[in-house]
C-alpha positions in Angstrom: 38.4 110.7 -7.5 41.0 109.7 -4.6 44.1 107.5 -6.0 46.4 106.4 -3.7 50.5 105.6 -4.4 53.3 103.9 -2.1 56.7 105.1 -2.4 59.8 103.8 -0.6 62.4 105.7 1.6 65.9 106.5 0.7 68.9 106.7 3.6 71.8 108.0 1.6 75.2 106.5 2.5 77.7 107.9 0.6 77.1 111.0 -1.8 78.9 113.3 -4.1 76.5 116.4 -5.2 77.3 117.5 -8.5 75.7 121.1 -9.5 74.6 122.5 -12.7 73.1 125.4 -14.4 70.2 123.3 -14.8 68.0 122.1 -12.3 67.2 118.4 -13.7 71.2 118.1 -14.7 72.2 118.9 -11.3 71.9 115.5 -8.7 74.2 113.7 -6.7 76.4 110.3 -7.3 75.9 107.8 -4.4 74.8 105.1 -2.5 71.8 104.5 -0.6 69.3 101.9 1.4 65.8 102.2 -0.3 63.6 100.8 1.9 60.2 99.8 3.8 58.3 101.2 5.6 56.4 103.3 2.4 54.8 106.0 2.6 51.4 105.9 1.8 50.1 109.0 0.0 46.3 109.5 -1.2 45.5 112.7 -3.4 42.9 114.2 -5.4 41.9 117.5 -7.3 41.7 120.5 -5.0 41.5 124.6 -5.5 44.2 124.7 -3.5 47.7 122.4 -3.1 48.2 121.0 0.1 49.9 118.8 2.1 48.3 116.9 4.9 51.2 114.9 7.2 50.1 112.0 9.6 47.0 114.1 10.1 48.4 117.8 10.6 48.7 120.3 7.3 52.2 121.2 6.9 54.1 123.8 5.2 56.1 122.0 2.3 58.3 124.4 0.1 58.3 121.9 -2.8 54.4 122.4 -3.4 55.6 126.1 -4.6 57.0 124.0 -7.8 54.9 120.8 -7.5 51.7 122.8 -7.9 52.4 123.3 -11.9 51.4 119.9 -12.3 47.7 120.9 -11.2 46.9 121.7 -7.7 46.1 118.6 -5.5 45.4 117.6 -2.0 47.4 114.6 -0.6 47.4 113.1 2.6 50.7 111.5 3.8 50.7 108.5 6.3 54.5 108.2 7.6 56.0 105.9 9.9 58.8 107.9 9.8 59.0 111.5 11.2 59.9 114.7 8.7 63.3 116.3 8.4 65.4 113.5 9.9 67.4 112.1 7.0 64.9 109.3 5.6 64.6 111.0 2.1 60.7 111.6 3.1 60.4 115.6 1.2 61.6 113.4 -2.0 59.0 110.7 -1.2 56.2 113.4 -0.9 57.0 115.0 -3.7 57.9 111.9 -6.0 54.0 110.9 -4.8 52.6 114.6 -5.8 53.8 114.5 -8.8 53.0 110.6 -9.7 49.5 111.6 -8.4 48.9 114.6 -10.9 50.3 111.6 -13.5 47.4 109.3 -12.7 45.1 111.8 -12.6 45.2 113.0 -16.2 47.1 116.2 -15.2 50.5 115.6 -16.5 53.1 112.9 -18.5 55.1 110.8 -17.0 58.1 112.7 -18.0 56.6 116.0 -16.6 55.8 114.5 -13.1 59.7 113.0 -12.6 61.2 116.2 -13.6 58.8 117.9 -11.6 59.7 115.7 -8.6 63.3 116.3 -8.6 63.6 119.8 -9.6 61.3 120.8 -6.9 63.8 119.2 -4.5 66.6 120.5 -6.0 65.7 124.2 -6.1 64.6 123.9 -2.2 67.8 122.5 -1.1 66.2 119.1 0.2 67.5 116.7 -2.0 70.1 115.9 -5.0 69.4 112.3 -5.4 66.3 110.8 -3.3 63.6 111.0 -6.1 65.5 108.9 -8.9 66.6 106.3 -6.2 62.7 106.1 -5.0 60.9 105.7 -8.2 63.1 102.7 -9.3 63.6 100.9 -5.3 65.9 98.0 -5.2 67.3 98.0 -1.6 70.5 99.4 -2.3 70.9 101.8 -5.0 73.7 103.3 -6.7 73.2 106.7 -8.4 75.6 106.4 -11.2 74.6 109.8 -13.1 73.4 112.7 -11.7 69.7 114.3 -12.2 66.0 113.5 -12.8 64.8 110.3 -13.4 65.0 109.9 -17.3 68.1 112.0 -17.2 70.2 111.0 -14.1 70.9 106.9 -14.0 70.7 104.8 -11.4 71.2 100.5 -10.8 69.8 98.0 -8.2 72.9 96.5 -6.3 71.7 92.9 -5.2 72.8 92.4 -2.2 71.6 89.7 0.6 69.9 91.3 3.6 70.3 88.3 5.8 71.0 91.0 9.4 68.4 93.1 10.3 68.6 96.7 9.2 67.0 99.5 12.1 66.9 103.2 12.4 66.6 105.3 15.2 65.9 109.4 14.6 67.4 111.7 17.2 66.8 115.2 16.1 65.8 117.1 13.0 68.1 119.0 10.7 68.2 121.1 7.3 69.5 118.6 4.7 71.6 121.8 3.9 74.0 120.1 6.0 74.6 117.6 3.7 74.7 119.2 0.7 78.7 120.0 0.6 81.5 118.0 -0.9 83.8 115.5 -0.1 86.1 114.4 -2.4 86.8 111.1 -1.0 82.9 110.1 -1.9 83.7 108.5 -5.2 86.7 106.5 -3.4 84.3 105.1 -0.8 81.6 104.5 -3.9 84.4 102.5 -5.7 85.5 100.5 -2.6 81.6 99.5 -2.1 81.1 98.5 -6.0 84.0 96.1 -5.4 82.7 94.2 -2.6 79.0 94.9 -2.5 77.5 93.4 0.6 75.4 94.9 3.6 78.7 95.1 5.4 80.6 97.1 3.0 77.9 99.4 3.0 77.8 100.4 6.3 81.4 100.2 6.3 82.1 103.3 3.8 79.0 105.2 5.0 80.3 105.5 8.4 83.9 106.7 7.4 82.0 109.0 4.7 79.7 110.5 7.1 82.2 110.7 10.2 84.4 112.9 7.5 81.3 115.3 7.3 81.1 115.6 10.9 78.1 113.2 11.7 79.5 110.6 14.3 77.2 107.6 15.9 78.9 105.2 18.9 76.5 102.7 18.3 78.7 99.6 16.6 77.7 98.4 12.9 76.0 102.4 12.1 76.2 105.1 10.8 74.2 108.7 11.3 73.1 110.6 8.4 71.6 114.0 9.3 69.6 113.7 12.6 69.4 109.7 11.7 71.3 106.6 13.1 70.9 103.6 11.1 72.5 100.2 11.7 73.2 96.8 11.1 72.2 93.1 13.3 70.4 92.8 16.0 67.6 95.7 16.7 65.4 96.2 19.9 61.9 97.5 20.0 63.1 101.2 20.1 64.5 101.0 16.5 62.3 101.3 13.4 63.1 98.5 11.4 63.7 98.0 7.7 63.5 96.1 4.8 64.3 96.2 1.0 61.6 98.2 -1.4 62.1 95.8 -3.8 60.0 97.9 -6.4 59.5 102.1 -6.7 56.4 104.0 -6.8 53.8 101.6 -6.3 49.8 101.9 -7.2 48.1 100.8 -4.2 
């Protein structure tokens, strides 16, 4: 039997990673844009776990840990390309895991934790899994950890400009997994003012600070990733807000 879930992306703006001695405790405080387009992700019981992206069997590290849950086939339809800063390993592996949920395999509990620790022990994500399974456009990761553990809010905020992204090369999310201290400033200064502007505004001091520099006016670059604000061309991938998480299609 083949079910098939939707799950939103997450671009992270602003992030503090906070580490434990436990895998589901360890996470990241921030702010980030949850957003269309979904992936689309159908799966079914298999002999062997596998991951089949926009066609092409990859080599996914998570799987290593996903694969408790009961080994499964899924096949990934992105919009997006892999390894660019849209969140996508904690998409895939957020749909794994809520795949082996529906199909009898696991609890609810189980898959989430799943999810997250199988980012966190492969270094490709602190915070992308709880954002995704609740959506909400903007999203502020208020507690570190796995969904159930960590907490995180919907910030309602009117997306009245066009939102756009544009990927330029790929990159470990290693990168991005250092501190800096003024994250929790610029997290305070958006919870003050929370608009679309603000956003954008302390994401690209944040991410300038970390070394990651765009030109383009109104943006921002997170990993190999620009993302702005207004008016967007044909060569931009545009966005909107994932109103809702993991979805049963």
């Amino acid at each position: 039997m083949d079910v098939e879930v939707l799950v939103p992306l997450n671009i992270s703006g602003v992030w503090y990673p906070v580490y434990t001695n436990n895998p589901l405790t360890t996470g990241s405080i921030g702010i980030g844009l949850v957003v269309e387009p979904r992936i689309m992700v159908r799966g079914k019981r298999s002999n062997k776990a596998e991951v089949e992206f926009n066609g092409k069997i990859i080599e996914f590290p998570n799987l290593a840990i996903l694969k408790r849950l009961g080994e499964l086939k899924i096949s990934v339809q992105s919009q997006v390309p892999l390894g660019f800063g849209y969140g996508l390993s904690g998409s895939i592996s957020l749909a794994y895991s809520y795949l082996a949920y529906e199909l009898g395999l696991t609890s609810l509990k189980e898959a989430l934790y799943t999810a997250h620790e199988s980012e966190v022990v492969n270094k490709n994500g602190l915070g992308d899994v709880i954002a995704e399974y609740i959506g909400g456009g903007i999203v502020y990761r208020k507690v570190p950890g796995a969904p159930g553990i960590g907490k995180a809010e919907k910030i309602n905020v009117s997306w009245s400009e066009q939102v756009c992204s544009k990927p330029e090369m790929a990159l470990p999310t290693t990168v991005l997994l250092k501190k800096n201290e003024n994250a929790l400033t610029y997290i305070e200064e958006f919870l003050k003012n929370p608009d679309l502007t603000k956003f954008f505004e302390v994401s690209r001091k944040f991410t300038e600070e970390l070394g990651f520099v765009s030109n383009i006016p109104n943006s921002f670059r997170k990993k190999g990733l620009i993302i702005k604000h207004g008016d967007c061309n044909k060569e931009w991938i545009q966005h909107t807000p994932a109103t809702n998480g993991v979805l049963i299609h």
